[in-house]
C-alpha positions in Angstrom: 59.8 52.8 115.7 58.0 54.1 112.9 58.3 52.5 109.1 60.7 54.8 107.1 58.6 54.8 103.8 60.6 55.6 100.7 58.6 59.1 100.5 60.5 59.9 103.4 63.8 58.6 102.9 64.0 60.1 99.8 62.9 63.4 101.2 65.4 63.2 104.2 68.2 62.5 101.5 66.8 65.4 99.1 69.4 68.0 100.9 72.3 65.9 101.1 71.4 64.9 97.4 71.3 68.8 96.7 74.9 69.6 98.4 76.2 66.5 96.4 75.1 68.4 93.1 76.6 71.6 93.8 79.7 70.2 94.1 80.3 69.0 90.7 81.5 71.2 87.7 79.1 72.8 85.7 76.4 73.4 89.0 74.9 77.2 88.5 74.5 79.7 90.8 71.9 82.1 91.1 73.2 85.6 91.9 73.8 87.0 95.1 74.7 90.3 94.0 73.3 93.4 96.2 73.4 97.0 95.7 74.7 99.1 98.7 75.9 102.7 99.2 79.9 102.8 100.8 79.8 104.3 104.0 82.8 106.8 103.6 82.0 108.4 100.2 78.6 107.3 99.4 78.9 105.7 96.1 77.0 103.3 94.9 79.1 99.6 95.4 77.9 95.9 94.9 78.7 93.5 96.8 78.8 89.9 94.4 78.9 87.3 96.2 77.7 86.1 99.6 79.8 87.0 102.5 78.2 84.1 104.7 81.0 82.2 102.2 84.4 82.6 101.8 84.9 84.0 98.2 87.9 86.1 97.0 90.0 86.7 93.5 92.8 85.6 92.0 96.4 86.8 92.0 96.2 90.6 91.3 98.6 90.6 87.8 97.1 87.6 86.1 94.1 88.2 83.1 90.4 87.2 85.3 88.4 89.5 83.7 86.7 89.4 80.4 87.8 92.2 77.9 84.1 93.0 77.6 83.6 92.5 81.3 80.8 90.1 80.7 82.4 87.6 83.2 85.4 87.4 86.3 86.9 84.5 87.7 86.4 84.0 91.8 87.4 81.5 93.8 84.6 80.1 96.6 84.1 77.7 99.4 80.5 77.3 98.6 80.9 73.2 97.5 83.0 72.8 101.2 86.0 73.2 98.9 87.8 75.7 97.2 86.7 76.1 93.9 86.7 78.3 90.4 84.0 79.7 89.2 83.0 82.4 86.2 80.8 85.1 87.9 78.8 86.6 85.2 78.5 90.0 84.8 76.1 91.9 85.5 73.5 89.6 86.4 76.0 88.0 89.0 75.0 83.9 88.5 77.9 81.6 89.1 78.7 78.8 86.9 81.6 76.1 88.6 84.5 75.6 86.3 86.6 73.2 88.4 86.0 70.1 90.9 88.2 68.1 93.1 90.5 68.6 96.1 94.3 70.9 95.7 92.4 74.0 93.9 95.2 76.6 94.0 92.3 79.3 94.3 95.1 82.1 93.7 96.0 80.4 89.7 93.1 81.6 87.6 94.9 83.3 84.6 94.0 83.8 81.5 95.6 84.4 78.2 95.1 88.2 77.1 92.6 86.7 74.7 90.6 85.5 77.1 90.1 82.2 74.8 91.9 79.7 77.8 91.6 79.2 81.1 95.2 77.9 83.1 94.9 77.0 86.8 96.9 74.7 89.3 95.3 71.7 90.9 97.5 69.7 93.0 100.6 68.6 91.4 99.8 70.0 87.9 99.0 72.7 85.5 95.5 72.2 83.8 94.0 74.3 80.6 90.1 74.8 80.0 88.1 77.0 78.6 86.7 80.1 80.8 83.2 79.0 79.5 83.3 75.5 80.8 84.1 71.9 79.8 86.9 69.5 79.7 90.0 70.7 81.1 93.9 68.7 80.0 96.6 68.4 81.9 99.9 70.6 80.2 102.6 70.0 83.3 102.8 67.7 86.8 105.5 68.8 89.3 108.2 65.9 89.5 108.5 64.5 92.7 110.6 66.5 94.8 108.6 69.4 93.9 105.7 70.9 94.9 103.4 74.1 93.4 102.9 76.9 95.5 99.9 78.6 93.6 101.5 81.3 92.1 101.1 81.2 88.3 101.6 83.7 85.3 100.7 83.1 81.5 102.2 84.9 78.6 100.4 87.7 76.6 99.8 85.1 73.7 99.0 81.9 76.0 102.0 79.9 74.9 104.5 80.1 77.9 103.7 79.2 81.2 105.6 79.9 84.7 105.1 78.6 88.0 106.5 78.6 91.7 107.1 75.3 92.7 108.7 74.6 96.5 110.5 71.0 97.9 107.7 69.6 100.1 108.1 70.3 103.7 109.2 73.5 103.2 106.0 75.6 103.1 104.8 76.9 106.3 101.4 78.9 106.9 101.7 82.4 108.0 103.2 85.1 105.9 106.1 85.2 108.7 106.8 81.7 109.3 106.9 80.8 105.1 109.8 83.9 104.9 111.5 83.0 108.1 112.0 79.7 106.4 114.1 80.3 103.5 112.5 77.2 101.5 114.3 76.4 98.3 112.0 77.0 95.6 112.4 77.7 91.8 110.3 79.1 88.6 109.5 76.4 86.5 108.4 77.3 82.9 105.9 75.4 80.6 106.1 75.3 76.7 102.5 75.4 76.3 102.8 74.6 72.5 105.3 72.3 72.2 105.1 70.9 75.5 108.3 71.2 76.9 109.5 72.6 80.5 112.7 74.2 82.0 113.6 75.5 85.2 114.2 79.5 84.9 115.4 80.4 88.7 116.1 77.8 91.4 116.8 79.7 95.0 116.9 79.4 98.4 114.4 82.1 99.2 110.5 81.8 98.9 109.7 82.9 95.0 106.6 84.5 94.0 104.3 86.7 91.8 106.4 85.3 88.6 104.7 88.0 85.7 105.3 87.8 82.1 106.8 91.1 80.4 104.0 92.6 78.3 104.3 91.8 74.6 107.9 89.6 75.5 108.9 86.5 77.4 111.0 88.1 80.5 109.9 87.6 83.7 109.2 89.3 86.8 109.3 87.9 89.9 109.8 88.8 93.7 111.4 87.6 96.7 108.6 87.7 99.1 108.3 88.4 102.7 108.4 91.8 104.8 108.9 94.6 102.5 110.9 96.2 105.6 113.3 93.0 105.5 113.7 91.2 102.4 116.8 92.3 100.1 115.7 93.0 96.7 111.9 92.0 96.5 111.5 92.8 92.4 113.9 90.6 90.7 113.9 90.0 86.7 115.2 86.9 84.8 115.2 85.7 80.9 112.8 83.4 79.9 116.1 80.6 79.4 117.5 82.1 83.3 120.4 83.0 81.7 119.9 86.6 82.8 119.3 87.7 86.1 119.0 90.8 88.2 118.0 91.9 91.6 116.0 95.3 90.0 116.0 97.2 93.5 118.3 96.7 96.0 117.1 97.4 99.3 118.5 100.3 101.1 118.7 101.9 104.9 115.4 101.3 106.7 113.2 101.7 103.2 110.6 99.4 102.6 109.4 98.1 98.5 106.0 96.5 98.3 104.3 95.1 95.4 105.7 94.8 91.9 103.7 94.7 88.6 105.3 95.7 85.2 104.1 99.4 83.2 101.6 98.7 80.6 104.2 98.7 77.8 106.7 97.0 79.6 108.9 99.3 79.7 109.5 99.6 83.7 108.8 97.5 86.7 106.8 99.8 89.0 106.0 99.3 92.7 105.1 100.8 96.4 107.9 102.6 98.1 108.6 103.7 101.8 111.2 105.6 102.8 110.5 103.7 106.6 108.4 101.5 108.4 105.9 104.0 109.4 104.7 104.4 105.9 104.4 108.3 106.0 106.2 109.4 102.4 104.5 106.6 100.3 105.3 107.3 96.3 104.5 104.8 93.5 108.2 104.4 91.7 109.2 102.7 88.7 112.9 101.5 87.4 114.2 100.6 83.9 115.2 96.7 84.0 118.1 97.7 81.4 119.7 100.4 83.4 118.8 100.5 86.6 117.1 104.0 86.4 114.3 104.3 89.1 112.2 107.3 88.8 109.3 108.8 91.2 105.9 108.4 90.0 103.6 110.0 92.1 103.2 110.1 96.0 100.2 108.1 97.4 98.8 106.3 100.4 99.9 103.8 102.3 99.3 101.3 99.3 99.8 97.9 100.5 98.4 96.8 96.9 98.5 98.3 93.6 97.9 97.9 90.0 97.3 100.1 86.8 94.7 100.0 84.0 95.3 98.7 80.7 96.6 102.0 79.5 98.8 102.9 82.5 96.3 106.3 82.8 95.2 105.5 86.2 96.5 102.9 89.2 93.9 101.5 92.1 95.0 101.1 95.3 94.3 99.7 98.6 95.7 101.3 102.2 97.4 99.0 105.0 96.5 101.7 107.0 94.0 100.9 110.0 93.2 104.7 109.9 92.2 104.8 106.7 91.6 101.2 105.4 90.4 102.5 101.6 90.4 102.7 98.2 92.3 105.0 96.1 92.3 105.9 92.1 95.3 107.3 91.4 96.2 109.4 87.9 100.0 109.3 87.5 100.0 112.3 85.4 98.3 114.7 87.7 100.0 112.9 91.2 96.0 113.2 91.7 94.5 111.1 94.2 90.8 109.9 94.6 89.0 107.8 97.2 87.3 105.4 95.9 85.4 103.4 98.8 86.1 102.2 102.3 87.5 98.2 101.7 87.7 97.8 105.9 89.0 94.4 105.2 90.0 92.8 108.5 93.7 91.6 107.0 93.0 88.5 109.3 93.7 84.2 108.2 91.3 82.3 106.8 91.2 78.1 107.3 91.0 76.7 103.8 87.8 75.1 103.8 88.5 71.2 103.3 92.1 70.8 104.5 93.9 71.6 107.7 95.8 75.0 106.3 95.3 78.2 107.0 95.1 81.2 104.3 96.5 84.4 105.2 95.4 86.0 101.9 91.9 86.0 101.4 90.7 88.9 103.1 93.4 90.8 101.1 91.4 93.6 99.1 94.0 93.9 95.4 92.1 95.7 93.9 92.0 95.7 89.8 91.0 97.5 86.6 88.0 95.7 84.5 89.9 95.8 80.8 87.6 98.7 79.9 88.7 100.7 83.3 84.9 101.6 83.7 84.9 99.2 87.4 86.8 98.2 89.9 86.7 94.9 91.7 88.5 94.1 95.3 88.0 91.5 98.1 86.9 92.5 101.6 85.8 90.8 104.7 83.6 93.9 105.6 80.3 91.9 106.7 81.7 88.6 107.1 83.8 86.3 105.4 85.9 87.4 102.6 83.2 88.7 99.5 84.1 89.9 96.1 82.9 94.1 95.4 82.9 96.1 92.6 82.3 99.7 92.0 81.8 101.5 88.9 84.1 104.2 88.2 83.9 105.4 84.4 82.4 108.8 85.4 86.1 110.4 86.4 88.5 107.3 84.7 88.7 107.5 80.9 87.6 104.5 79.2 90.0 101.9 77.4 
């Protein structure tokens, strides 16, 4: 057997070495970003990160992009666990924000400032800066409690809300995790004064918690099949003194996903009149009276979301005919394609651990602040990869 010299054990360690330094916080990465032309309409689209990697964005509602769209948050697999990064724009580097295992990849949220960074790692609720640096700990879930992943932040960055579940309650699987009824409740964080109260405590499996714009009430859903559950936008105080199922299921109609109007006026969201999805109309109700009106008709929108302005929503279709993009301008009930997003819709093992993730190929697509892109996830050419598309030459600016 042949002398191992320390030339060559050194040189045999030099890629383990490597992979130990891209794990930790603060490793760059160079850009991956690549210019390609969308097959259905032909526009140009770039494609940010690599789809040999598992990369995708946060929760739809929350603040990941920076008012001057210099930078976005992602989440990626590239360290062998999930982590957060900042994805500059428009070189497309990567910078890691975050290290160590129980990432909740779905938390990034910023305050509408953009000046801190709140995101869930295990058992607790940790602030940074979206730059970089030394992150502190505001909140940890008693025992007895668990966090979901699902996080909101107010406008102002002082309140915070989170989903928390009793352990052995959550189940992978969209199906299996409704079918299970798991108690769960909104817990919210005093930021400031670092205090914490529980503002809904159910037996049905709580999500997408979103802070009114401007105010302290909150949004939130009960989540599951839209053909199934019984009131999926929901709406409590900030103390949970006031609550109120916003939109009672009816007949065989089908609500999808919930995000308040830009000036908080109305909760807004995907309606069906049935299961086959034919008759799809973006609607919106008054939390104080119950009044829903008819926004526009669209596509079969499985995810939606408006710019800062409330001048134009972007869509994705559930459809497997016509698995797209849409812009859509309220005011005209004028509908655009965008791109073809052809995500796959299929689970994802979370790199690291033995769950599976049956989100990550989701596309939610979302406005930059300035409406002049629009970034979605799709698993087009591989894993799950991270796309945007400028789109200032028919949206106004903001």
């Amino acid at each position: 057997m042949g002398r191992l010299t320390r030339r060559v054990f050194l040189s045999a360690a030099a890629p383990l070495l490597a992979a130990q330094r891209r794990v930790r916080k603060g490793s760059k990465i160079p850009s991956e970003k690549v210019e390609i032309v969308d097959p259905l309409t032909e526009r140009p689209l770039f494609r940010l990160t690599d789809p040999a990697i598992l990369h995708h964005l946060p929760h739809y509602h929350h603040h990941f992009i920076a008012r001057n769209n210099s930078f976005l948050l992602v989440a990626s697999e590239r360290s062998g666990t999930r982590q957060i990064y900042r994805l500059n724009l428009p070189d497309g580097d990567m910078l890691q924000l975050t290290e160590g295992p129980g990432i909740h990849s779905y938390s990034p949220a910023m305050d509408v400032r953009r000046r801190n960074l709140f995101y869930l790692q295990q058992d607790s609720l940790k602030q940074a800066a979206p730059r970089g640096g030394r992150e502190k700990t505001l909140y940890r879930s008693p025992v007895g409690w668990r966090p979901t992943g699902h996080l909101s932040v107010s406008d102002d960055g002082k309140f915070a809300a989170l989903v928390e579940i009793k352990p052995g309650q959550q189940a992978d699987g969209f199906e299996a995790q409704y079918e299970r009824h798991p108690r769960c409740r909104i817990q919210v964080v005093d930021v400031v004064k670092k205090s914490d109260w529980t503002a809904v405590e159910e037996d049905h499996w709580l999500a997408h918690p979103q802070f009114r714009p401007r105010t302290r009430d909150l949004l939130y859903a009960h989540e599951g099949p839209w053909g199934r559950v019984q009131g999926r936008p929901r709406f409590s105080s900030l103390d949970g003194k006031y609550k109120r199922n916003l939109r009672p299921r009816q007949g065989e109609e089908e609500i999808g996903h919930e995000f308040w109007s830009r000036n908080g006026a109305e909760v807004c969201y995907v309606y069906y009149p049935d299961a086959s999805g034919r008759g799809a109309e973006i609607r919106c109700v008054d939390p104080k009276t119950g009044q829903e009106r008819t926004v526009s008709r669209c596509s079969k929108y499985g995810w939606v979301s408006g710019n800062q302005i409330g001048s134009a929503l972007v869509g994705a279709s559930r459809s497997l005919a016509g698995p797209n993009i849409y812009v859509l301008f309220p005011q005209l009930r004028r509908e655009i394609t965008l791109a073809e997003h052809a995500t796959s819709g299929k689970t994802y093992p979370i790199a690291g651990t033995k769950r599976e993730d049956p989100y990550a190929s989701w596309p939610e697509p979302v406005f930059s602040a300035d409406s002049e892109w629009v970034y979605f996830v799709s698993d087009r050419e591989s894993k799950p990869a991270v796309y945007s598309m400028k789109v200032s030459d028919f949206v106004e600016t903001t």
